[in-house]
C-alpha positions in Angstrom: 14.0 10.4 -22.7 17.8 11.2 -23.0 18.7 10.8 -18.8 16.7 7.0 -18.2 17.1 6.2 -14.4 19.2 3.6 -13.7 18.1 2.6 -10.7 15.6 2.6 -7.5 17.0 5.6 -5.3 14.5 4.7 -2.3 11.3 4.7 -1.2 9.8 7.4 0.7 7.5 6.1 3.7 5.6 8.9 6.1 6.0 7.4 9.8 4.3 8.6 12.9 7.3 7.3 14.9 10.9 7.7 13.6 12.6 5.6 16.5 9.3 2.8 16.4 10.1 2.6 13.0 14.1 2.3 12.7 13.3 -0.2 15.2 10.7 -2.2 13.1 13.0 -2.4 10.0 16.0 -3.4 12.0 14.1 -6.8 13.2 14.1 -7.3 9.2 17.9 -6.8 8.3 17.4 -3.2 7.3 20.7 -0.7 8.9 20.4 3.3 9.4 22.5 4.4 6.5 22.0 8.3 7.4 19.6 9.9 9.8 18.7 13.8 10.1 17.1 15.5 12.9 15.0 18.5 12.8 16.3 18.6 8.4 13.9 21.6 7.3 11.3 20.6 9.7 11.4 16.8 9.1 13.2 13.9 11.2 14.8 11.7 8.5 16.2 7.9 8.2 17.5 6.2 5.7 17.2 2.4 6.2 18.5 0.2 4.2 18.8 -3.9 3.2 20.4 -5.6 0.5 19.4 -3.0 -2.6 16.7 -1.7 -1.0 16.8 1.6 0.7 13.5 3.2 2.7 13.3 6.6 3.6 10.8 7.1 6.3 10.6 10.9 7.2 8.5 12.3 10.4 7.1 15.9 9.8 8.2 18.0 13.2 4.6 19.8 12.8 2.1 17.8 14.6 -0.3 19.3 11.7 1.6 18.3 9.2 2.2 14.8 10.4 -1.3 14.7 11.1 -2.5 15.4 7.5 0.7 13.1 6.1 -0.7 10.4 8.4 -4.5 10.6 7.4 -3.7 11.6 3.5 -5.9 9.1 1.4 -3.4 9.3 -1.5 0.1 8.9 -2.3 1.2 6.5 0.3 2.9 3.4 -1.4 0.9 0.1 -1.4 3.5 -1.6 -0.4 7.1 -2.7 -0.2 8.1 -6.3 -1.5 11.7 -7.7 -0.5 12.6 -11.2 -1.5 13.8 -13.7 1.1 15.5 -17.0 1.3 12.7 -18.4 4.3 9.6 -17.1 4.3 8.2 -20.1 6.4 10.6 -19.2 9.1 9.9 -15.7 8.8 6.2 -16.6 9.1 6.6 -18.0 12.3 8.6 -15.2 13.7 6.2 -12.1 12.4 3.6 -14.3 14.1 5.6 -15.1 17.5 6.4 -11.3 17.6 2.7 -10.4 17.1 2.9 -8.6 13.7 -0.1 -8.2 12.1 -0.2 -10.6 9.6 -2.7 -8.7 6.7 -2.7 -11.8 4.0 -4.8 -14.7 4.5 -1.9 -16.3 5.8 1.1 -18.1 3.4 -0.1 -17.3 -0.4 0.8 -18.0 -3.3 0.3 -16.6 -7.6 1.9 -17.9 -10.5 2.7 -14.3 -12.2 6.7 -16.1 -12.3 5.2 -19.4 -13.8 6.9 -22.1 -14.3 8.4 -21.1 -10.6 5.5 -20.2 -8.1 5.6 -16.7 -5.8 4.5 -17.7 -2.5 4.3 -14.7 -0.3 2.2 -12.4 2.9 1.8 -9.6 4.5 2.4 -7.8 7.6 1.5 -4.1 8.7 4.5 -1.8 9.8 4.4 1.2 12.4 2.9 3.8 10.2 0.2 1.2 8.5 2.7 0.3 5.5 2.2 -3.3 4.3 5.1 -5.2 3.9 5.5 -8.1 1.9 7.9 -10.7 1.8 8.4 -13.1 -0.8 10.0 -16.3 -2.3 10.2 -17.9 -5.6 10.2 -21.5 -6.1 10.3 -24.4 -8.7 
C-alpha cells in the first residue's frame, strides 16, 4: 500500500449507556476528549488515556441499539492498556465490585524473558477490559 496508517485512531465500543459508560472509564484515568449528542442518530464520546482513545457510541433508536447490543459479531474482544500496578488495581476493581472475568491475577510469557501478568474485568456494555504489566 502507498497510504500505511500510522497509527491507532480509536476503538469503536457500542454502549447501552453513554453516561454509565463515561463514568466507568473515568474510574480508570480515561477524560471525554469530545462528546456529541443526537450526531446522525447516535450519542457519541470520545474517551481517552494515555495513547489510547475509545469511542463508545449509543444508537438513539432503541431498535438499533437493541440489535447493536445483541449482534454476535464485530464487537472487539477486548481492550488491553498497560499499567504501572496491577496488584493495586486488583484490589480496587475487586473493592468496587467489578466483575473480575479472569481466573484472578494471570500470567503468559508471550514477552519472555519479562513475564505479562494481567486480568480481566467486564465494562457497562459487556466489553472486557484488560489490564496489564510486564515484569523481569
Amino acid at each position: 500500500m502507498k497510504y500505511n496508517p500510522t497509527g491507532l485512531a480509536h476503538i469503536g465500543v457500542p454502549c447501552a449507556d453513554i453516561h454509565k459508560t463515561i463514568d466507568f472509564y473515568k474510574e480508570f484515568g480515561f477524560e471525554v476528549t469530545a462528546i456529541a449528542e443526537n450526531l446522525n442518530g447516535f450519542d457519541v464520546v470520545m474517551l481517552q488515556n494515555g495513547t489510547c482513545t475509545i469511542e463508545a457510541y449509543h444508537p438513539l433508536d432503541e431498535e438499533i441499539n437493541a440489535k447493536n447490543m445483541a449482534r454476535a459479531d464485530g464487537h472487539v474482544d477486548h481492550i488491553a492498556m498497560w499499567v504501572d500496578n496491577l496488584d493495586d488495581l486488583y484490589q480496587e476493581c475487586q473493592d468496587k465490585g467489578y466483575e473480575i472475568v479472569s481466573d484472578g491475577i494471570e500470567h503468559l510469557d508471550v514477552f519472555a524473558p519479562k513475564t505479562c501478568r494481567y486480568f480481566f474485568i467486564t465494562g457497562p456494555s459487556q466489553e472486557r477490559l484488560e489490564f496489564a504489566q510486564l515484569s523481569d
